[in-house]
N, C-alpha and C positions, 0 to 999 in steps of 0.2 A: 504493500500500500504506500504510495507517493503522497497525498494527501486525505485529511478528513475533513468535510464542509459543510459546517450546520450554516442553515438557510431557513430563517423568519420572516415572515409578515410584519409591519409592524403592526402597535397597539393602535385601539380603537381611535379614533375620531369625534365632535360632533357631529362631523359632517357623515361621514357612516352612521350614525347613529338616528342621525336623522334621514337618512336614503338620498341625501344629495350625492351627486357626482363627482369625484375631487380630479382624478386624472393627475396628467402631469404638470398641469397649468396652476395647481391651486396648493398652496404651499400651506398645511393646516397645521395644528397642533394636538399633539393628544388629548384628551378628555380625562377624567380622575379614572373612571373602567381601563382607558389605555394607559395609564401609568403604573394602578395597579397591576394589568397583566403584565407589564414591562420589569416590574418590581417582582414579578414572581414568576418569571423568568430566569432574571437574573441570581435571585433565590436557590434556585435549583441549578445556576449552570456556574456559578463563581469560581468553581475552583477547577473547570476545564481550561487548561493554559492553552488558550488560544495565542499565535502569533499575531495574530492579526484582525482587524474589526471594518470590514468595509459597506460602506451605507450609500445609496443614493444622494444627490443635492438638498431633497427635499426634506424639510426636517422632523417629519415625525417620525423617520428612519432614524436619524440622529439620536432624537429625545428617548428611541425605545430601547437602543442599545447604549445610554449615556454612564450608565452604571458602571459598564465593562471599558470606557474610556476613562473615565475619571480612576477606574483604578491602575491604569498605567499602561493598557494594552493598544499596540500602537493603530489608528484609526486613519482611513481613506474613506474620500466624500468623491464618485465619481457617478455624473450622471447619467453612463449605461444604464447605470440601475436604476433610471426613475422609472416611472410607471407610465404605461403607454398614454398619450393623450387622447382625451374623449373630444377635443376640437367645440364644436360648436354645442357640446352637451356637457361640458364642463360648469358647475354650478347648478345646473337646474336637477330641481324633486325627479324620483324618478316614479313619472305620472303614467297616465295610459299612453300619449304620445312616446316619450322617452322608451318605455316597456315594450312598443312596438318597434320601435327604429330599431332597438338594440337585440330585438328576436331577427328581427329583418339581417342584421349585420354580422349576426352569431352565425346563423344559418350560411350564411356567403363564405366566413370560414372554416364552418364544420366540412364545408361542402370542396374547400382545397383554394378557393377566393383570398390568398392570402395580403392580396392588394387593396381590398376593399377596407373605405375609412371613411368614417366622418368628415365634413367640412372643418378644414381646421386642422383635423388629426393627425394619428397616427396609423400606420394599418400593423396588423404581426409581423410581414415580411420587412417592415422599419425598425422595427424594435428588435429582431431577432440579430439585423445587423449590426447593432450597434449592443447586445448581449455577447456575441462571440468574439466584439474587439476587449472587455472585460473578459472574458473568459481566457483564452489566449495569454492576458495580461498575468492573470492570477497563476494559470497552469506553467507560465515561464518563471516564475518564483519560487525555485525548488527550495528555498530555505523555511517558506511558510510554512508548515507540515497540517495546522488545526486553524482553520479559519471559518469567520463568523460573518455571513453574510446576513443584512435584515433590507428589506426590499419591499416591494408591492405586488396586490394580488396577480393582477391581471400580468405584469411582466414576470412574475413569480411562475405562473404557469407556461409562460412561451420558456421560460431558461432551461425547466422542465423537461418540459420536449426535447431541446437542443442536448441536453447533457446524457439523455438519456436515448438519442435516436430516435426519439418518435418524429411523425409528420405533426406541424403548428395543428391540425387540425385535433389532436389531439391533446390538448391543455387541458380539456375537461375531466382528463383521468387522474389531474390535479390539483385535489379540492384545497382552499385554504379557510384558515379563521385568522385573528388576527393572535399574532402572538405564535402561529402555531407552525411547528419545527420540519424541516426535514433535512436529514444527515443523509450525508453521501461520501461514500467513500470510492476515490479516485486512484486506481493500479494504469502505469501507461497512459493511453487515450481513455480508458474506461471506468465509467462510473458507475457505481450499483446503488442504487439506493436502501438505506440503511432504517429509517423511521421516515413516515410520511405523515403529515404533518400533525405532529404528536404533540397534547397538549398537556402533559400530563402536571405541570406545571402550574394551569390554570385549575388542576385539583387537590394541588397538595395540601 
């Protein structure tokens, strides 16, 4: 084994919490649910020495994983890792308009439409390219060995795929919550996955 890579969701939102859209355009802050589960996260994973702490631009990737910065573990903010953007549905409730557009657009990519995007957006085939120049990045760092990715849902799912061989249209075998874990361990080019998005965290 060349590396081990836990990879989080971050904590909750109010804007999750209220079913507004956040995307990559809207830069939110946790909510007390998403600090606690960040808090009890951290709780349960302190004393895994990770090399390394890398988060998206956006800060509530930051805020979730700040525990394991502050205590010394050396941290990277690169914007691979934000979250794809939802363009023109960034902000808004997700109403019956939204719930349709977004069934209409889900289906485009279940379907292999990896192009298809919002006004505004992003599509999976955008994001996936700019997840494999962060991957690359990360898989040329042989001295990293335990690293601690915390990310967002929707590019949570496309990295997914990428690491694991699937086709994008397959993200849905992906499921996440927020806070919730998945380990992979990386031999070579190959990655297995080790827990899939395990929360067990948010039970102890």
């Amino acid at each position: 084994m060349d590396k081990e890579i836990y990879i989080i969701r971050h904590g909750e939102t109010d804007l999750n919490k209220q079913g507004i859209i956040q995307g990559r355009g809207i830069d939110s802050d946790l909510n007390d649910t998403g600090r606690a589960q960040a808090a009890a996260f951290y709780k349960l994973y302190k004393d895994v020495p990770f090399d390394k702490v890398y988060t998206s631009i956006l800060k509530r990737t930051q805020q979730t994983v700040q525990q394991f910065i502050d205590a010394g573990i050396p941290w990277e903010k690169h914007t691979e890792l934000d979250e794809l953007a939802w363009g023109e549905f960034e902000g808004q409730h997700t109403n019956e308009l939204v719930i349709g557009a977004f069934k209409d657009i889900t289906e485009k990519w279940q379907s292999g439409d990896y192009d298809a995007h919002f006004k505004g957006g992003e599509s999976p085939a955008d994001v996936a390219v700019r997840l494999k120049e962060i991957v690359e990045v990360i898989k040329s760092r042989t001295a990293e060995k335990l690293i601690l990715i915390c990310m967002h849902g929707r590019s949570l799912r496309l990295l997914m795929c990428l690491l694991t061989n699937k086709p994008l249209s397959a993200m849905y075998d992906f499921p996440h919550q927020n806070t919730g874990l998945y380990r992979l361990d990386l031999t070579g080019d190959t990655f297995t996955i080790i827990a899939q998005n395990n929360t067990d965290h948010l039970n102890a």
